[in-house]
N, C-alpha and C positions, 0 to 999 in steps of 0.2 A: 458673484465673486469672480473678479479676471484670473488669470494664471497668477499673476503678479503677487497679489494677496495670498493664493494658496502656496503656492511655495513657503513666504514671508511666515505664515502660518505652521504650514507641518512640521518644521524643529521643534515649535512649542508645545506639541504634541506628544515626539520623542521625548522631549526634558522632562515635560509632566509624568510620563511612564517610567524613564529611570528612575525621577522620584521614588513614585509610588513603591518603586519594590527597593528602594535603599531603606524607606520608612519601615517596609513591613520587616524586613533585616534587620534591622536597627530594633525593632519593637519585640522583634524572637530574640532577639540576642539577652535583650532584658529580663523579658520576663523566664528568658531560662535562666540567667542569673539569679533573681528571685527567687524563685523556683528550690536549685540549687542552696540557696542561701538559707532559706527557710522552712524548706514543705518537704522535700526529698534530696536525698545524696546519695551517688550511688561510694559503692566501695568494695575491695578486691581485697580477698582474706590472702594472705603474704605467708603464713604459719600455720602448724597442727594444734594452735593448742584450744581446736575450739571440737576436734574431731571426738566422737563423731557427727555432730550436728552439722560443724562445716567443719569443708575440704579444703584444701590448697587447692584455689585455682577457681574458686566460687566465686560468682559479682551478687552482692547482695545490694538491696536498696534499704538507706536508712531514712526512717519517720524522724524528722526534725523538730516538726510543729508539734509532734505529740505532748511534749514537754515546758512548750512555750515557746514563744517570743522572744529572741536572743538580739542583742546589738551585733552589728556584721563585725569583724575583727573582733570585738572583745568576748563574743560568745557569756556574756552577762544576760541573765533574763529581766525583761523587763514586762512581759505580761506573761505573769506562770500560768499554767493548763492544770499541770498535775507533776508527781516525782516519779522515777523509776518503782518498783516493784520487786519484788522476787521473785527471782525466775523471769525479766526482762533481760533479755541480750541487749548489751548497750554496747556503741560506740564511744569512745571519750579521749582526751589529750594525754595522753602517758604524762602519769606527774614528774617521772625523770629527765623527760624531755617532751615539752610541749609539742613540738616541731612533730610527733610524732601521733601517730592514731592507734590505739587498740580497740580490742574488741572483746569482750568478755561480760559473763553472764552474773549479773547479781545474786548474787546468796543473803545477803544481809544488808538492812536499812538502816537511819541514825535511830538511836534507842534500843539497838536489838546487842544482843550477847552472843557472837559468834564464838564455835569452836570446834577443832574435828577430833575426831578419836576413832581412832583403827576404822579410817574410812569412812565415817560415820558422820553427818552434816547435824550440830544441835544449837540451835537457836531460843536461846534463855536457856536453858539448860533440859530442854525436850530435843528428842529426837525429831528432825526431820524428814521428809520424804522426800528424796532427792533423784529424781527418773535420769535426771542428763547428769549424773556425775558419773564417768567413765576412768576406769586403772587398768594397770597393767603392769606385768611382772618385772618389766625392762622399764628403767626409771631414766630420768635426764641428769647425767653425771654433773653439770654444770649447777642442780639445784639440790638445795641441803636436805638430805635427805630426811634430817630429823623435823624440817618443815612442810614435810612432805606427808609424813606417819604420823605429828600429831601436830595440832595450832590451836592455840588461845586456851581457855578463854581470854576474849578481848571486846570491849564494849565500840561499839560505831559511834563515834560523836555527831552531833547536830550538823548538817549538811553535807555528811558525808556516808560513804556507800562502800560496802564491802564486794568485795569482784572474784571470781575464778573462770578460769577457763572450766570447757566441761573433758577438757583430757587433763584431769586431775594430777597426773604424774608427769606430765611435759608443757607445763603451764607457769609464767615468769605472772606471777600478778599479786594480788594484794597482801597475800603472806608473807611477801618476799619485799615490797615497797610499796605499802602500805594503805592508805583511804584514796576512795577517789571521790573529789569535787564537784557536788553538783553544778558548778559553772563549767567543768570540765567536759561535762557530757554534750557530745554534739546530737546523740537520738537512740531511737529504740531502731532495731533490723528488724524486718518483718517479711522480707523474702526475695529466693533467690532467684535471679534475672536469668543468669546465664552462666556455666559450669565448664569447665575448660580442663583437661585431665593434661599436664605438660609432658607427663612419662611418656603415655603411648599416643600424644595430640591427639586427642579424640575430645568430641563433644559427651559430658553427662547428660544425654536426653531427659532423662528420668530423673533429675535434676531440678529443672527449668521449671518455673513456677510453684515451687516449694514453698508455702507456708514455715515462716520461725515461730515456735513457741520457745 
């Protein structure tokens, strides 16, 4: 090979390596979208009303897949896995406003007879065992208080899911507006990444890698 050809040459060399790493850019960028779209999501608790399981200031990762196979935008399932549960923390679209994510813990499935009395979680009309349902003496003035001290009985219709926060007194959720959608649900939370305390900016070490039940 004279000079002449190696020169003529080595750009094409250059070119083929920018390639290479636009592709594999191009190839991460997807399949975190994917990823993202179907498998895992991560998410950042905004509110108390999930304390004390989570904090203000927790990133949790949500199981997407757990539940199935969703159309991207329409969040329809099109190959189901399985439904939420009791006592699953879900993610799902606030039915007041789509645009919007909550986060709260199932108490009741379609078929079941939910209802609370003085504290007290009964489903069909037996008491429950309820280990995350958490009160306190100072109530949220902005919520009825009498929806607070007793609810239902109320029956869960077919494909839909009864919801609470597990800070039972400072919790806007299914009491207050109503079922949530199982096309609504974006996944189950199943633990926490990383913890962020904004009072005193410190890291929750003992936090981090937290198992959700």
């Amino acid at each position: 090979m004279n000079e002449k050809e190696a020169e003529h040459k080595a750009p094409k060399k250059e070119k083929s390596g920018l390639r290479e790493n636009i592709e594999a850019v191009v190839i991460a960028v997807i399949l975190a979208l994917v990823i993202r779209a179907f498998v895992v999501q991560p998410f950042k608790i905004p509110s108390g009303s999930m304390i004390p399981t989570l904090l203000v200031g927790d990133h949790i990762f949500v199981n997407k897949f757990i539940f199935g196979i969703r159309m991207p935008f329409s969040n329809h399932v099109i190959v189901p896995v399985k439904r939420p549960a009791r006592g699953d923390i879900v993610v799902f679209k606030y039915p007041v406003d789509p645009t919007t994510d909550f986060i709260k813990r199932v108490v009741a499935v379609e078929g079941d007879v939910m209802e609370m009395r003085e504290r007290k979680l009964y489903i069909n009309g037996r008491p429950m065992p309820d280990p995350h349902g958490s009160f306190t003496e100072i109530r949220d003035e902005n919520l009825s208080r009498e929806k607070l001290d007793r609810f239902g009985p109320i029956a869960v219709p077919p494909g839909k899911f009864f919801v609470m926060g597990d800070n039972r007194d400072h919790s806007l959720d299914s009491r207050f507006w109503g079922f949530v959608d199982f096309d609504a649900v974006l996944g189950r939370a199943f633990i926490i990444y990383w913890s962020w305390n904004s009072e005193d900016r410190g890291v929750r070490w003992n936090r981090i890698g937290k198992a959700l039940d």
